[in-house]
VOVO-547687 format. One line per 5 residues: number of its first residue (from 1); their letters; for each residue y, z, x negated of N, C-alpha, C. Coordinates in nm, 4 decimals. Layout:
% VOVO-547687
NUM = a = Y,Z,X,Y,Z,X,Y,Z,X ~ ...
This chain:
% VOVO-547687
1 = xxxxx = -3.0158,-5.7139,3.1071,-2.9748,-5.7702,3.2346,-2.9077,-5.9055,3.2064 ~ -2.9491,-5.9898,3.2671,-2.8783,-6.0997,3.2735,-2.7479,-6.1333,3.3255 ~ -2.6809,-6.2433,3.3155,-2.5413,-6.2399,3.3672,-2.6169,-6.2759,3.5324 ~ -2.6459,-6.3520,3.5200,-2.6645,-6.3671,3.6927,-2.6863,-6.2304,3.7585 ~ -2.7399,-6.1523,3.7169,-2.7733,-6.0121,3.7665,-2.7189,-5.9284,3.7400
6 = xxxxx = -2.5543,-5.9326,3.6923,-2.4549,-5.8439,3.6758,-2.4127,-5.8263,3.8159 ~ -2.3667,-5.6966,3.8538,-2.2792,-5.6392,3.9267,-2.1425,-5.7095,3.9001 ~ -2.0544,-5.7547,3.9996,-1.9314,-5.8634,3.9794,-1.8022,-5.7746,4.0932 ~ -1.7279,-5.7214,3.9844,-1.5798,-5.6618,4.0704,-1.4946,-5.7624,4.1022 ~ -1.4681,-5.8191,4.2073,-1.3390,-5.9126,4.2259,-1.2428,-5.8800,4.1710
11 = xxxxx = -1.1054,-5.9176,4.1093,-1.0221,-5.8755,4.0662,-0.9124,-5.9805,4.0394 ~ -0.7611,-5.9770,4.0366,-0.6918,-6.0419,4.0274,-0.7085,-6.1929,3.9466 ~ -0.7329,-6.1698,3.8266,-0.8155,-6.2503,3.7016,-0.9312,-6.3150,3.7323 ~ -0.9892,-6.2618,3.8971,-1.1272,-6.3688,3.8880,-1.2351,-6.2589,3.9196 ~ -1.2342,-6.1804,3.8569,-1.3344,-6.1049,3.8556,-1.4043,-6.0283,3.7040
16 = xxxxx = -1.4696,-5.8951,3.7187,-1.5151,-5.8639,3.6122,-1.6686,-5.7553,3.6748 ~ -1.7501,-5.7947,3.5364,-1.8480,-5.6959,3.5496,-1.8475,-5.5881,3.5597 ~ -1.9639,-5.4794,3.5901,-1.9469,-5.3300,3.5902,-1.8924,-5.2688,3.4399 ~ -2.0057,-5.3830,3.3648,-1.9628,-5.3328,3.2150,-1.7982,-5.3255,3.1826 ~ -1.7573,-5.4323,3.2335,-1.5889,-5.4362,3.1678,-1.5229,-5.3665,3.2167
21 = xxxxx = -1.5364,-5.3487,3.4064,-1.4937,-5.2160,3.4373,-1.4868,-5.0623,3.3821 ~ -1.6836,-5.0527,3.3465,-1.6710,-4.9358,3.2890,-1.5842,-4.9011,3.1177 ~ -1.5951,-5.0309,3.1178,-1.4987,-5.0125,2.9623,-1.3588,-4.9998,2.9629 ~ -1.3065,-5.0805,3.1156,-1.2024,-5.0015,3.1250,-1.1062,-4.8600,3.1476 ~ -1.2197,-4.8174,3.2140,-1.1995,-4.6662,3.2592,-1.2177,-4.5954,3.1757
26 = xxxxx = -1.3148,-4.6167,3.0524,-1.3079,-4.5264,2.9070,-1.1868,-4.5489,2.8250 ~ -1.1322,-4.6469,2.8192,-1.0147,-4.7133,2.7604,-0.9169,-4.6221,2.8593 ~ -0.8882,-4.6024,2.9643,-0.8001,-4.5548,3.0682,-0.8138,-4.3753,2.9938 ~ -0.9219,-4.3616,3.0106,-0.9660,-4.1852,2.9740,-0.9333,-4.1732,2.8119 ~ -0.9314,-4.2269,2.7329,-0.8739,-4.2302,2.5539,-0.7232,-4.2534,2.5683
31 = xxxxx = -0.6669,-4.3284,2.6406,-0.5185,-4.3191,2.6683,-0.4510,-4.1954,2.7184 ~ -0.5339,-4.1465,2.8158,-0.4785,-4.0119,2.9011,-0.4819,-3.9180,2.7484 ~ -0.6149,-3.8547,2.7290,-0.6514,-3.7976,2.6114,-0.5564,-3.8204,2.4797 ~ -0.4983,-3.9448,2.4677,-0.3983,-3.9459,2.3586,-0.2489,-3.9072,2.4334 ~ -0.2509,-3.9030,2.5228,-0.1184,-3.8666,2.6079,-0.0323,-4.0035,2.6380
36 = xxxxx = -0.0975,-4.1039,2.6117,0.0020,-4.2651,2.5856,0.0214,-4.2779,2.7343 ~ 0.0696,-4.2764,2.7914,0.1669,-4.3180,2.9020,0.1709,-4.4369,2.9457 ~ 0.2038,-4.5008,2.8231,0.2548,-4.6759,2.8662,0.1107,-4.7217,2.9022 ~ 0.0414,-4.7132,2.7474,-0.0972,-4.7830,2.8072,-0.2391,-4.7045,2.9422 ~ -0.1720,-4.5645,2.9324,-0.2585,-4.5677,3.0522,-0.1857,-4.6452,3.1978
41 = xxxxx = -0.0672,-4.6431,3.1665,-0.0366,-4.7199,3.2896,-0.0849,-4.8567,3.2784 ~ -0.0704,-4.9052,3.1971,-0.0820,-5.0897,3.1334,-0.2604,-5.0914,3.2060 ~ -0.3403,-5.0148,3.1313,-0.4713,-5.0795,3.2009,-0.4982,-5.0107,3.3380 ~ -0.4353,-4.8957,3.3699,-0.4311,-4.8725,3.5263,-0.4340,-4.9557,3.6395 ~ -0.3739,-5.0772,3.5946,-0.2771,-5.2014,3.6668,-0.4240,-5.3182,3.6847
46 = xxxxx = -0.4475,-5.2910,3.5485,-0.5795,-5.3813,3.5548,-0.7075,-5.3567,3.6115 ~ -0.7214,-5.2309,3.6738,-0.8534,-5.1717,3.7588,-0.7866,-5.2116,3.8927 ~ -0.9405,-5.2503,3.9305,-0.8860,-5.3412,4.0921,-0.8863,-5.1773,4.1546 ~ -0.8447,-5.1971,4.3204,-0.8511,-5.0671,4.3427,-0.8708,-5.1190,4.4886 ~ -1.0256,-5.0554,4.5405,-1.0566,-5.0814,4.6405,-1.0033,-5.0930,4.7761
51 = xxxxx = -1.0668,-5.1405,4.8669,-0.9522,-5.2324,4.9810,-0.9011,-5.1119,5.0742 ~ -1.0242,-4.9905,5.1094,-0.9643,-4.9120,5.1911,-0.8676,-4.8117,5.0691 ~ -0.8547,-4.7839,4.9763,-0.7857,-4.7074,4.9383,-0.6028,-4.7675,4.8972 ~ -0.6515,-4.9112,4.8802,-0.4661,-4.9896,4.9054,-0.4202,-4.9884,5.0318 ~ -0.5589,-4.9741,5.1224,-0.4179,-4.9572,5.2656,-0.3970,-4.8494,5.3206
56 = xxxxx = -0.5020,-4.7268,5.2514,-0.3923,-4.5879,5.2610,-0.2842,-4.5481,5.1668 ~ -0.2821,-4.6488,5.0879,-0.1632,-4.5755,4.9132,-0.0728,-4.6929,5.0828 ~ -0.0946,-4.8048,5.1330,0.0094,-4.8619,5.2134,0.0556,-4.8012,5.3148 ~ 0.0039,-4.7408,5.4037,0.0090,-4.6006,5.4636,0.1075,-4.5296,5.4671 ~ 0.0801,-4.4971,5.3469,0.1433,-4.3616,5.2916,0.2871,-4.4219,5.2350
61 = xxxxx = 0.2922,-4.5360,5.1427,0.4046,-4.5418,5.0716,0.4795,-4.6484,5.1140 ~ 0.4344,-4.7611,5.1914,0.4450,-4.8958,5.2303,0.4416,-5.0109,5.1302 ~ 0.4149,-5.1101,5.2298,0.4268,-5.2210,5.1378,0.5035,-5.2547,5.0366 ~ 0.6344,-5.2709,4.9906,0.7193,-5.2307,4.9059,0.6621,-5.1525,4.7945 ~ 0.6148,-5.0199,4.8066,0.5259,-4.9706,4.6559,0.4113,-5.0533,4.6081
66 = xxxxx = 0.3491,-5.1049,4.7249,0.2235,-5.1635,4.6425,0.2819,-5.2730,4.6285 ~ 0.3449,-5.3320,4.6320,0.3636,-5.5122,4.5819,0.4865,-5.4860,4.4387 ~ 0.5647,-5.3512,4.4454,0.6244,-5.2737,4.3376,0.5368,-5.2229,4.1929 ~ 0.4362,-5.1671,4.2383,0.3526,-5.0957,4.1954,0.2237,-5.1522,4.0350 ~ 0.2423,-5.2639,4.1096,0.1651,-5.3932,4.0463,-0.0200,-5.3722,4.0381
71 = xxxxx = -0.0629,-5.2964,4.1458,-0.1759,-5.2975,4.1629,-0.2548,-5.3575,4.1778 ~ -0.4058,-5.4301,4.1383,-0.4639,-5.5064,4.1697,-0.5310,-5.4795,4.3265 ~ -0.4797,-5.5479,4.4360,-0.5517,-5.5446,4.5541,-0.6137,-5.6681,4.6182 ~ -0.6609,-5.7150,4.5222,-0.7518,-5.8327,4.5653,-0.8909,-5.7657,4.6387 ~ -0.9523,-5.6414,4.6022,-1.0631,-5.6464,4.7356,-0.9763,-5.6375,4.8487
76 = xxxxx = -0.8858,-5.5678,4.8728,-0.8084,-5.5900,5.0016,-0.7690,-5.7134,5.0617 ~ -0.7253,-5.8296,4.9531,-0.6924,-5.8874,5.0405,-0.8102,-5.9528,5.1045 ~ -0.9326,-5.9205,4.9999,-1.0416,-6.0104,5.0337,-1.0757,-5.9166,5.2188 ~ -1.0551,-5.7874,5.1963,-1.1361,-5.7612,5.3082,-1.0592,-5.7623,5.4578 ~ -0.9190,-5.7330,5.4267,-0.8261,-5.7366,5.5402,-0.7333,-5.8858,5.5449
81 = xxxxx = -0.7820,-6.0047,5.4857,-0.6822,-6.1343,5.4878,-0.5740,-6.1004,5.3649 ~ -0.5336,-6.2216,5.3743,-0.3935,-6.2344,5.2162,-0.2797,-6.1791,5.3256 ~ -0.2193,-6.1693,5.4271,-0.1323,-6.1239,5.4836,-0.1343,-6.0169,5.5934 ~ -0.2254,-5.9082,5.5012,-0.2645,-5.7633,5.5187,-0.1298,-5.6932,5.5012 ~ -0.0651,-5.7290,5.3720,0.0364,-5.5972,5.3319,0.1775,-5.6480,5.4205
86 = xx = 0.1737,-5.7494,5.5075,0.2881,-5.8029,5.5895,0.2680,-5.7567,5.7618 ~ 0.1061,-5.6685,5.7770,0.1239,-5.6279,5.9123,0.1519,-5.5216,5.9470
């Protein structure tokens, strides 16, 4: 597959492929599996996390956790505006 014909996750950083995604989530699953804590949280932070599911974790916990939280919600802001987590 070519790069032009990669699948492209928006993400804080710009953006990443499916591939780097999926490499993150194996990296995420070897952390759990080693019991490491820090770093499953550390690349947790770095998986974007889709737009409807940041504005039910907002929902649920408010704005304050997610801007606490350090989640990547760039599809959100892409899909609800940059001053989503202020309405």
């Amino acid at each position: 597959m070519t790069a032009q014909h990669e699948i492209y996750i928006h993400s804080r950083n710009g953006g990443m492929t499916i591939h780097e995604y999926d490499t993150l989530h194996e990296q995420l699953a070897d952390a759990d599996a080693r019991g490491d804590e820090k770093e499953y949280d550390r690349i947790s932070r770095l998986i974007p996390i889709t737009a409807d599911v940041a504005k039910a974790i907002k929902e649920v916990y408010g704005r304050d956790f997610i801007i606490a939280s350090g989640f990547d919600v760039t599809e959100a802001n892409m899909k609800f505006g940059e001053g989503w987590l202020d309405e």
